[in-house]
C-alpha positions in Angstrom: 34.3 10.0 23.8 36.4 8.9 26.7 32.9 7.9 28.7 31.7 5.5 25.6 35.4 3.9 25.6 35.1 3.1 29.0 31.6 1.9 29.1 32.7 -0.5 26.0 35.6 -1.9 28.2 33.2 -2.1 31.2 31.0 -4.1 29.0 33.6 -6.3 27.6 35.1 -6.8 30.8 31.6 -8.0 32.4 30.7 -9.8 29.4 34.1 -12.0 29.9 33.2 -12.7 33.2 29.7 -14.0 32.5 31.3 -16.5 30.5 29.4 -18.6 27.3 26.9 -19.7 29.7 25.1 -16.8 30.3 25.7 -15.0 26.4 23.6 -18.4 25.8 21.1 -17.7 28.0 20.9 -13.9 26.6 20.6 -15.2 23.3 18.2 -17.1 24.0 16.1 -14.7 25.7 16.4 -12.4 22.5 15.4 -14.9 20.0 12.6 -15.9 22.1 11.8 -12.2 21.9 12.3 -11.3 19.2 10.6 -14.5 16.9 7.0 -13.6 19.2 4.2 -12.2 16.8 3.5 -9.3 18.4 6.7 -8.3 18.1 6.4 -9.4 14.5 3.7 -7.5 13.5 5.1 -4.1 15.3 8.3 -4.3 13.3 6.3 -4.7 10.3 4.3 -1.6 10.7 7.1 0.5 11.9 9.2 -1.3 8.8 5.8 0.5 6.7 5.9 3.8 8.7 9.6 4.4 7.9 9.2 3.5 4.2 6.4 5.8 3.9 8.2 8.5 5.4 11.7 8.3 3.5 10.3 6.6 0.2 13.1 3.5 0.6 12.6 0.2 -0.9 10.0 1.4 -4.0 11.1 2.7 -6.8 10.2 6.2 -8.0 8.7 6.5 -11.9 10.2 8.8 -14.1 8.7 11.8 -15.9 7.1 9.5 -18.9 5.8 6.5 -16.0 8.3 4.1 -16.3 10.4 3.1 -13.2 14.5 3.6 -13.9 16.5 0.5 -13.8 18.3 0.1 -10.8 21.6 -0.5 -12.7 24.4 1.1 -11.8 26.7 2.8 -14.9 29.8 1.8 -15.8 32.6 4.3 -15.3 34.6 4.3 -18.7 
C-alpha cells in the first residue's frame, strides 16, 4: 500500500513539474491514438469478446421468451 502512495505522489510530483505544456502534448498523443481505426476496430472486437463471455449489454429471455423489462421496482 505504502509503495502505490508513493508512486501516486511521485507521479503527481513529476506531473507538476511538466507543467500544461507537456499534459497537452500527452493528450494529444492519446487522442491521436486512440481515434486511429485500427485501434478502432480492436476495441470493438475485444468490446464483442467480453460481452460474449460475461453476457453484458443483451438481455436474457425469460422462461416463456419474452425479455424482462429493465425496470427497477419500487421499494414500498
Amino acid at each position: 500500500m505504502k509503495g502505490i502512495l508513493l508512486g501516486a505522489a511521485v507521479g503527481y510530483v513529476l506531473g507538476a513539474r511538466a507543467g500544461r505544456q507537456r499534459y497537452d502534448q500527452i493528450v494529444r498523443a492519446y487522442r491521436s491514438l486512440a481515434d486511429h481505426p485500427a485501434v478502432q476496430g480492436a476495441a470493438g472486437i475485444v468490446r464483442a469478446k467480453v460481452g460474449e463471455k460475461t453476457g453484458f449489454g443483451r438481455h436474457q429471455p425469460n422462461a416463456n421468451g419474452h425479455r424482462r423489462d429493465p425496470v427497477i421496482p419500487r421499494a414500498n
